[in-house]
BAPA-236669 format. One record per residue: residue in one letter; x, y, z of N, C-alpha, C in turn. Coordinates in steps of 0.05 Angstrom, whole numbers. Atoms other than C-alpha are relative to their C-alpha. Layout:
N
<atom lovex="A" n_east="X" n_north="Y" n_up="Z" ca_east="X" ca_north="Y" ca_up="Z" c_east="X" c_north="Y" c_up="Z"/>
...
***
This chain:
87
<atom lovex="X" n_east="13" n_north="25" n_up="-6" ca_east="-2672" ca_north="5182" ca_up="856" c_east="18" c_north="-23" c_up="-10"/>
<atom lovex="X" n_east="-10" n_north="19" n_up="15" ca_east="-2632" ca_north="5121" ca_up="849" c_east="-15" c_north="-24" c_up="-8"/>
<atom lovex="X" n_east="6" n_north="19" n_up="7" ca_east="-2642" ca_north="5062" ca_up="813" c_east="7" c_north="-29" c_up="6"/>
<atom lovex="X" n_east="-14" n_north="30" n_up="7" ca_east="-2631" ca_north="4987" ca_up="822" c_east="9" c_north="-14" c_up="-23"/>
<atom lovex="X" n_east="-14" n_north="14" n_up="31" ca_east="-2590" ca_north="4960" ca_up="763" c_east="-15" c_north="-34" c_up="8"/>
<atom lovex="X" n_east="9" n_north="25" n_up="-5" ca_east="-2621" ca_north="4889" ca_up="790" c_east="-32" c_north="-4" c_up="-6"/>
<atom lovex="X" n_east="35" n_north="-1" n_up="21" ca_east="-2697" ca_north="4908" ca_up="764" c_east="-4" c_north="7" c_up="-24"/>
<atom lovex="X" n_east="3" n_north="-10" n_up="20" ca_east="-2677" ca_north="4934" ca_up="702" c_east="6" c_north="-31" c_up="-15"/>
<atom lovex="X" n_east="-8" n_north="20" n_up="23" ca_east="-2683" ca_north="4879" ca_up="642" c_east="14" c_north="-5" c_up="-13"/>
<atom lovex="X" n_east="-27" n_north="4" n_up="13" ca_east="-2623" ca_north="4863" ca_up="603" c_east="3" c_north="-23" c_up="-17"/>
<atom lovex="X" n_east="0" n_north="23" n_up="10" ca_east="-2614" ca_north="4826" ca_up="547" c_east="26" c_north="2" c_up="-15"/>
<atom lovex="X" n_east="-25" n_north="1" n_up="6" ca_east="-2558" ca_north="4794" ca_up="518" c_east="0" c_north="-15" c_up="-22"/>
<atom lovex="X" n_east="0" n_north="12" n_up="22" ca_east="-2562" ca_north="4776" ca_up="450" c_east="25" c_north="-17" c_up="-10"/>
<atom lovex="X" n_east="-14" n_north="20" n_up="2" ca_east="-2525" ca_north="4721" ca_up="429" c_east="15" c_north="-9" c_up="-23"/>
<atom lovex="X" n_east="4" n_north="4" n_up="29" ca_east="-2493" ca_north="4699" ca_up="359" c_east="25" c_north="-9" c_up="-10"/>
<atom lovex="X" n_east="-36" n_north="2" n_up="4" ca_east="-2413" ca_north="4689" ca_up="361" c_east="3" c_north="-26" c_up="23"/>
<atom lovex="X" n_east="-11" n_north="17" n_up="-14" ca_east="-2384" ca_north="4624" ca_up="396" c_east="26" c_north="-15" c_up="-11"/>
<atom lovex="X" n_east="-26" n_north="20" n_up="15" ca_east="-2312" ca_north="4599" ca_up="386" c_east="18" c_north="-12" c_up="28"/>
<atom lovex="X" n_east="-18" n_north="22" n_up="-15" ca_east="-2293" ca_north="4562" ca_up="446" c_east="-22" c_north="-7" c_up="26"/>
<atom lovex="X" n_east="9" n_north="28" n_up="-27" ca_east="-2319" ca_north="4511" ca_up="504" c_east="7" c_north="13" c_up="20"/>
<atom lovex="X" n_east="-20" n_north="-2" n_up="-31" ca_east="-2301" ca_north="4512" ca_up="581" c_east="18" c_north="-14" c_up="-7"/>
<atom lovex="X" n_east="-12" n_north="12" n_up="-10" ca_east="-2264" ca_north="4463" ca_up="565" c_east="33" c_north="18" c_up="-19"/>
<atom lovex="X" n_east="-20" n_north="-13" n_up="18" ca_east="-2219" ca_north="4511" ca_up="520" c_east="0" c_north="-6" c_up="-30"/>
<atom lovex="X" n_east="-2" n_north="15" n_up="27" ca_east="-2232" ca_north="4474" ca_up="451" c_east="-9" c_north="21" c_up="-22"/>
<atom lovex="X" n_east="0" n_north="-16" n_up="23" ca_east="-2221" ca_north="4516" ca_up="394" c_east="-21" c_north="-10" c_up="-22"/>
<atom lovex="X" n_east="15" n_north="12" n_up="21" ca_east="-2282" ca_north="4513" ca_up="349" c_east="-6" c_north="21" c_up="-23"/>
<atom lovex="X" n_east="-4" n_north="-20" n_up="22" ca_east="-2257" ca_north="4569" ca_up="302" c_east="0" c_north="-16" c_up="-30"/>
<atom lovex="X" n_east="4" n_north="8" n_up="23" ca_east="-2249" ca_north="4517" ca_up="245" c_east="-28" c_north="-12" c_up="-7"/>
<atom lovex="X" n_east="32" n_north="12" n_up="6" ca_east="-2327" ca_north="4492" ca_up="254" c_east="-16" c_north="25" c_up="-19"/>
<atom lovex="X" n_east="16" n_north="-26" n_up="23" ca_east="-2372" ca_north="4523" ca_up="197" c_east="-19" c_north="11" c_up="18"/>
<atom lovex="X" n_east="26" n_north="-16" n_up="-7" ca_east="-2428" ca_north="4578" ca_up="223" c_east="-18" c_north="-7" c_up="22"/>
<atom lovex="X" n_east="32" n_north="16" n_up="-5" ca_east="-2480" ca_north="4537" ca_up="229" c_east="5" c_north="-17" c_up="25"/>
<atom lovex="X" n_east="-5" n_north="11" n_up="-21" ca_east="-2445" ca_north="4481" ca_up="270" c_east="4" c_north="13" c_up="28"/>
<atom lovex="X" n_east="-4" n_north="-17" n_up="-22" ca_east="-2420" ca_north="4535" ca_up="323" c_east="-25" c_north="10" c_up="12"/>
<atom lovex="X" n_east="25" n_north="-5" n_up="-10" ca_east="-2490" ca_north="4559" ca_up="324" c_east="-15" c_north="-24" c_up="19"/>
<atom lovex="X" n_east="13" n_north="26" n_up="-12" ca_east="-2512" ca_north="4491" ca_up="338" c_east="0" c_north="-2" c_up="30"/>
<atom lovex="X" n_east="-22" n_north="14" n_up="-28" ca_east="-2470" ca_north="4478" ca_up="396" c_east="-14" c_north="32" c_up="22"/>
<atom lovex="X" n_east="12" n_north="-31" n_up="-25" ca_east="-2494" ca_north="4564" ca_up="430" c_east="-26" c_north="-10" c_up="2"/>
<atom lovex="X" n_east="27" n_north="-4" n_up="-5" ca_east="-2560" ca_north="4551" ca_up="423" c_east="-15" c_north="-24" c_up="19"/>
<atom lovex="X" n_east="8" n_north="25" n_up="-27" ca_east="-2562" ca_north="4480" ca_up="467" c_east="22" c_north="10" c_up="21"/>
<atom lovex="X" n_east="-11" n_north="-18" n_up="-20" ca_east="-2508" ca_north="4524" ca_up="513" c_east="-25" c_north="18" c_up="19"/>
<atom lovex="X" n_east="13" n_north="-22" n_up="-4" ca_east="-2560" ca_north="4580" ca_up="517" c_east="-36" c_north="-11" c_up="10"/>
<atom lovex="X" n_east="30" n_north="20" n_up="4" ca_east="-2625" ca_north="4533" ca_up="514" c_east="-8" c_north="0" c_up="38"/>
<atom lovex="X" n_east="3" n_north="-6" n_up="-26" ca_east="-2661" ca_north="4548" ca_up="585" c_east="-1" c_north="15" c_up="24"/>
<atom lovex="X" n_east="-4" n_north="-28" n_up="-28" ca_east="-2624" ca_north="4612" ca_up="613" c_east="-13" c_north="24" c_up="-6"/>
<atom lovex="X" n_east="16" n_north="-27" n_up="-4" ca_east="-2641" ca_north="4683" ca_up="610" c_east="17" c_north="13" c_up="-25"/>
<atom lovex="X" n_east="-18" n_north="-13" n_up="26" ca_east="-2588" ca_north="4693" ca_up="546" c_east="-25" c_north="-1" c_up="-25"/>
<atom lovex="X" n_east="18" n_north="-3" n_up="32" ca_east="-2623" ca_north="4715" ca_up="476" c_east="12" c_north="-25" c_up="-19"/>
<atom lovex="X" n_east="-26" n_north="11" n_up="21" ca_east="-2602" ca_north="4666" ca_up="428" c_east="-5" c_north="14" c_up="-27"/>
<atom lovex="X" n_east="2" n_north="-10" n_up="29" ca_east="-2601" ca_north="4699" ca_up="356" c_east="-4" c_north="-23" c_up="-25"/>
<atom lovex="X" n_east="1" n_north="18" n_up="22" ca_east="-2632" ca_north="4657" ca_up="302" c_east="13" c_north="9" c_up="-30"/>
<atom lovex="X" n_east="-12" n_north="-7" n_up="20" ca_east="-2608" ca_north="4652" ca_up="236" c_east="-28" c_north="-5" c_up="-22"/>
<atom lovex="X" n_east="24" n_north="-2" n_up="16" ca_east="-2656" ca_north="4662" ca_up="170" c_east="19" c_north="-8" c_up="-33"/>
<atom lovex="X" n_east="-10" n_north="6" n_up="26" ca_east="-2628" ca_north="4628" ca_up="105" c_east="-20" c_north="13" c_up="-22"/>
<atom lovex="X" n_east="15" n_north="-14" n_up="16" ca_east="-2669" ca_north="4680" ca_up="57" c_east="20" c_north="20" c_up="-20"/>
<atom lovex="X" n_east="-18" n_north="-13" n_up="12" ca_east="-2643" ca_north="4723" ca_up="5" c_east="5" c_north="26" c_up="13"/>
<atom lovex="X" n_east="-5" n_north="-25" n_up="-10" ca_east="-2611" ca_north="4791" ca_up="29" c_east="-18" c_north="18" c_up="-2"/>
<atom lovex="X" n_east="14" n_north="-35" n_up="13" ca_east="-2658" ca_north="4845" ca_up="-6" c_east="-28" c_north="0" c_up="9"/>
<atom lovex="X" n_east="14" n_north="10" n_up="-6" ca_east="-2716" ca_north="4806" ca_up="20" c_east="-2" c_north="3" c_up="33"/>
<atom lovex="X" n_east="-13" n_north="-4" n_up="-31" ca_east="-2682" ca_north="4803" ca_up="97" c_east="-2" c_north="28" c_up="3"/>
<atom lovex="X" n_east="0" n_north="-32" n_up="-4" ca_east="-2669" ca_north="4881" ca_up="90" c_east="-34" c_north="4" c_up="-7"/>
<atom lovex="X" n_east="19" n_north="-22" n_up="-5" ca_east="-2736" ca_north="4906" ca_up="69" c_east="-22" c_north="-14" c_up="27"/>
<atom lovex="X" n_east="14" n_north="5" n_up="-28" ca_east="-2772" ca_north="4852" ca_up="126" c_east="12" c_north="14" c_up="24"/>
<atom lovex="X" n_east="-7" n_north="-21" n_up="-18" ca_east="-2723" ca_north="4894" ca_up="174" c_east="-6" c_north="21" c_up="4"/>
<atom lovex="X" n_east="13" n_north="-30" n_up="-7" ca_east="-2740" ca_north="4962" ca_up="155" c_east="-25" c_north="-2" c_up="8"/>
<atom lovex="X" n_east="18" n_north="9" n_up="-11" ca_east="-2808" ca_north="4936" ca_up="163" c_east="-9" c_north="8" c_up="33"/>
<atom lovex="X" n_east="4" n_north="2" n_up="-16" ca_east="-2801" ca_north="4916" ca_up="220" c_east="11" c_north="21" c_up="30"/>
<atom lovex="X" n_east="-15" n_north="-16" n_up="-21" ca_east="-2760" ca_north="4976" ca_up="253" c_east="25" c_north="-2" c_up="10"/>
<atom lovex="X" n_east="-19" n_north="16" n_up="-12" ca_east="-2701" ca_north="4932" ca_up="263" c_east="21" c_north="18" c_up="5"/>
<atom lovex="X" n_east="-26" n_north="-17" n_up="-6" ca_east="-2631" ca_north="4967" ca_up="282" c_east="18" c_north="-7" c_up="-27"/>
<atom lovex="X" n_east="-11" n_north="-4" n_up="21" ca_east="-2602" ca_north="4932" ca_up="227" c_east="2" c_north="-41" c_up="2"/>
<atom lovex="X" n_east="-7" n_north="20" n_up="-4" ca_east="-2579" ca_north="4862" ca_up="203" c_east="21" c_north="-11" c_up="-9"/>
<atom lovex="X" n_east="-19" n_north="-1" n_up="1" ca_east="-2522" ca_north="4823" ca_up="211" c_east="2" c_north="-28" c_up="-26"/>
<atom lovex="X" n_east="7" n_north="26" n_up="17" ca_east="-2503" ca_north="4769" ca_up="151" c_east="26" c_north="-12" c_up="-5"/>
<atom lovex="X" n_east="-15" n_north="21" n_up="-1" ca_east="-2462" ca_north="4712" ca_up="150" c_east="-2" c_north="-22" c_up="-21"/>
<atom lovex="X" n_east="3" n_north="31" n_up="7" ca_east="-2444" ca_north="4653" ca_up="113" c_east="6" c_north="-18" c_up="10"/>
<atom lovex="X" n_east="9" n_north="18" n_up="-18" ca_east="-2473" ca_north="4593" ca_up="125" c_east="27" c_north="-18" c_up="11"/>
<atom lovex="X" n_east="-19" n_north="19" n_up="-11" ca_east="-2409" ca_north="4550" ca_up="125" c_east="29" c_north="0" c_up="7"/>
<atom lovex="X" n_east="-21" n_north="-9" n_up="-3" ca_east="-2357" ca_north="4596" ca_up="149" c_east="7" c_north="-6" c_up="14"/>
<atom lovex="X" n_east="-18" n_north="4" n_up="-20" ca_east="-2303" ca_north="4587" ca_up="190" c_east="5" c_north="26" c_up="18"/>
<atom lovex="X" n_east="-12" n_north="-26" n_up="-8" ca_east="-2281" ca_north="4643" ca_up="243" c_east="20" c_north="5" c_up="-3"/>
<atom lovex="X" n_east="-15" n_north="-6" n_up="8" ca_east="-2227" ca_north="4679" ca_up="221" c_east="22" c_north="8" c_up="26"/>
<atom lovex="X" n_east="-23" n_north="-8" n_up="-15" ca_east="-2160" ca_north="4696" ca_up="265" c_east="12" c_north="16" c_up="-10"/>
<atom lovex="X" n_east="-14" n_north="-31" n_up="-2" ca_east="-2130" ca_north="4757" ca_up="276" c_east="-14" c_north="24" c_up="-8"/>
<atom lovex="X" n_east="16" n_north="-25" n_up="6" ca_east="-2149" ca_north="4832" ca_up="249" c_east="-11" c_north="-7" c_up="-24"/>
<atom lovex="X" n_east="3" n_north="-8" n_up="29" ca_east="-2196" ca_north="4837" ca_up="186" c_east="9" c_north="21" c_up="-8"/>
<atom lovex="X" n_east="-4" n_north="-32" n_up="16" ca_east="-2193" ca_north="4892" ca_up="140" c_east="-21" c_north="17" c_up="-10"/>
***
């Protein structure tokens, strides 16, 4: 039996942004600002946007297990994106 890939739901969680259409590098903007800027990008379509939760870690983790979560991802708030490979 096949399926239509065009009724199935799809979501596309959202959470990383480091550049514009117009090409503008916004790798040196902290976290938060980058967030800023996806989430009035994303504001209206059918994209997830991923909020952020300024809480302590140990607090974050056990509301996840909680809640079933897959897992969570953690950032600081006023980072820059980094260039090239980490380690």
């Amino acid at each position: 039996m096949a399926r239509s890939w065009s009724r199935q739901p799809t979501a596309l969680p959202t959470f990383r942004y480091s550049k514009t259409n117009s090409k503008a590098d916004l790798r040196k903007l902290p976290l938060f600002e980058r967030k800023a800027l996806l989430k009035k990008i994303v504001a209206g379509t059918d994209v997830q946007f991923s909020e952020s939760f300024e809480v302590d870690g140990r607090e974050m983790y056990r509301h996840a297990c909680k809640a079933g979560l897959e897992g969570v991802v953690s950032k600081v708030r006023d980072s820059r994106y980094p260039t090239g490979r980490s380690r």
